[in-house]
C-alpha positions as CSV (number, residue, x, y, z in Angstrom):
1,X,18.6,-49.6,-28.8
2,X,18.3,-53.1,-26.9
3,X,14.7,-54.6,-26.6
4,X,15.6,-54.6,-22.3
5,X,16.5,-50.8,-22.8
6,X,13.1,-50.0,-24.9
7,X,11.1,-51.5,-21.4
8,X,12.5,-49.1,-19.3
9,X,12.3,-45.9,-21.2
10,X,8.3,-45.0,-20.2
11,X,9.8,-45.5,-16.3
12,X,12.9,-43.5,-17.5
13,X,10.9,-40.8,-18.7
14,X,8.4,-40.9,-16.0
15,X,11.4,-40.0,-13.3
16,X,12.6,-37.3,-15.3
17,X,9.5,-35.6,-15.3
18,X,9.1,-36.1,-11.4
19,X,12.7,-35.4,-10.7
20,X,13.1,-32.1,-12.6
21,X,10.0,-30.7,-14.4
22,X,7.3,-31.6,-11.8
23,X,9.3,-29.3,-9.3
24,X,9.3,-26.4,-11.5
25,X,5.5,-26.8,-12.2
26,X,4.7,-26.7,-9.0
27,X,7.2,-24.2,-6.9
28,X,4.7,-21.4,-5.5
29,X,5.7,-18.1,-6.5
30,X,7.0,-15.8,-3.7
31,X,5.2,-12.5,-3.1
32,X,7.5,-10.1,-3.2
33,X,7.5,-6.1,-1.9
34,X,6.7,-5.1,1.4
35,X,4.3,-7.0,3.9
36,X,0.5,-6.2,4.9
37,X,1.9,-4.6,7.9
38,X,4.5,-2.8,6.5
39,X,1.9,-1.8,4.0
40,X,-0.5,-0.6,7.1
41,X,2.3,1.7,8.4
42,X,3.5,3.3,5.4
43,X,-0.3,4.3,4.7
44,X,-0.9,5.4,8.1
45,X,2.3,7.2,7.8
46,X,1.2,9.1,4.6
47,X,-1.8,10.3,6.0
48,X,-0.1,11.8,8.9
49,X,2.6,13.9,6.6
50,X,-0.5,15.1,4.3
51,X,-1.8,16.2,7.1
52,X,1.2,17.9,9.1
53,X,2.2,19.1,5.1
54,X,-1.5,20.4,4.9
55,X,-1.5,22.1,7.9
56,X,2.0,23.7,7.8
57,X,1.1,24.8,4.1
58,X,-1.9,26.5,5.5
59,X,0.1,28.5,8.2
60,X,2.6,29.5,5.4
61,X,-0.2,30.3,2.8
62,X,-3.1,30.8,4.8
63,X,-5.4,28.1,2.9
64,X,-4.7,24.8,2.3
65,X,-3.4,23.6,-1.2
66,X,-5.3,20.6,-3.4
67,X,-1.7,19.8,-4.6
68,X,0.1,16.8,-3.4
69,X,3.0,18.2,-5.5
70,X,3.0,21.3,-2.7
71,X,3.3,18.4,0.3
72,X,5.8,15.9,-1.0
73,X,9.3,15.4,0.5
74,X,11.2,12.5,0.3
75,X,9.3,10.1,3.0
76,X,6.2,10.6,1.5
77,X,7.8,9.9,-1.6
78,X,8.8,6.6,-0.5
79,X,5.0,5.8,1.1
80,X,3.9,6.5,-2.5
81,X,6.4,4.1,-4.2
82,X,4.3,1.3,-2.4
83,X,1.6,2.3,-4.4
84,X,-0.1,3.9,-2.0
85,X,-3.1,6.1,-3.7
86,X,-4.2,10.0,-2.4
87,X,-7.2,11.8,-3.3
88,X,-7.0,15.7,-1.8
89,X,-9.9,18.1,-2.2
90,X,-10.1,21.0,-0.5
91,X,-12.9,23.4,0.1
92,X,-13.4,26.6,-2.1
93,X,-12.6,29.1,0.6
94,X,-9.1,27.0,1.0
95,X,-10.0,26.7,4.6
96,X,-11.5,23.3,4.5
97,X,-9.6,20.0,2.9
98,X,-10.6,16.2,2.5
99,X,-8.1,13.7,2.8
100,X,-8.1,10.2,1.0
101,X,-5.0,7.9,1.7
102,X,-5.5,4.2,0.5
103,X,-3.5,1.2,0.3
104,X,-4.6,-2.4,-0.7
105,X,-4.9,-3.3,3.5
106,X,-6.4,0.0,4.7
107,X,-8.0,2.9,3.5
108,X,-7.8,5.9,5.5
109,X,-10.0,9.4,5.4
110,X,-9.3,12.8,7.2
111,X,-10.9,16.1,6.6
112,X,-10.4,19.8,8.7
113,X,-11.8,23.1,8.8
114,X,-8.9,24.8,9.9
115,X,-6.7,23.4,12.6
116,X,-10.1,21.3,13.8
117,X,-10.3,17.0,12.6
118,X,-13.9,17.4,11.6
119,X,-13.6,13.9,9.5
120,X,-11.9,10.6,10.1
121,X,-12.3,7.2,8.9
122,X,-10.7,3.8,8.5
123,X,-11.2,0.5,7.0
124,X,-9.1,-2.3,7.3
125,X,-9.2,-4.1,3.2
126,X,-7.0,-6.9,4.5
127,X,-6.9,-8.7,7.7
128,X,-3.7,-9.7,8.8
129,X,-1.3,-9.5,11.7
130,X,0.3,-5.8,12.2
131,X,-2.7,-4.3,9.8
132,X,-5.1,-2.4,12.3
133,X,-6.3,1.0,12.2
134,X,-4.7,4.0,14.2
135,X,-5.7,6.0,17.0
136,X,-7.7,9.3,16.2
137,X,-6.1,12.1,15.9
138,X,-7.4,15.5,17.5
């Protein structure tokens, strides 16, 4: 290699690295899935088919079931995917249930006795635009 060549070659190497690795290093990662709000209404969603599944389940049955399996169709099935999270109890007389529908922007909590909304909650995990908490259901 020529002694002029063998001066350049730290510059050489130094515009390299800026043109092509220092790009790659520091390229922010995308988020990828659905948005916060998006998120928000797919949760909010969930809760209300639990509770329309729990209620039509008890005029079927006459109790309500502690089995998400016995509510599931195929939109709550895609609210779950999201990885949307549901906790169900329900009372030992079958005529009371509890409710829990959480996301990672909003946490939602229902319970009945009967056809009566004796328990509802919400808390917003993430603020963001399009993530608020719904109206209360009677």
């Amino acid at each position: 290699m020529p002694p002029n060549l063998r001066r350049y070659l730290p510059f050489v190497l130094i515009a390299v690295f800026l043109l092509f690795l220092l790009p790659n290093l520091l390229h922010k990662k995308s988020a990828s899935g659905p948005s916060p709000s998006t998120k928000a209404s797919q949760t909010i969603e969930a809760m209300n088919l639990i509770d329309k599944g729990e209620q039509t389940y008890r005029t079927t049955h006459g109790n309500f079931t502690p089995h998400l399996a016995d509510l599931l169709n195929a939109r709550l099935a895609n609210d779950l995917a999201i990885g949307i999270t549901v906790q169900l109890d329900v009372g030992t007389d079958g005529q009371r249930y509890l409710a829990q529908v959480a996301s990672d922007v909003l946490s939602l909590v229902r319970g009945r006795t009967g056809s009566n909304v004796i328990a509802q909650s919400c808390l917003v995990l993430t603020s963001s635009s399009g993530v608020a908490c719904p109206a209360p259901v009677k």
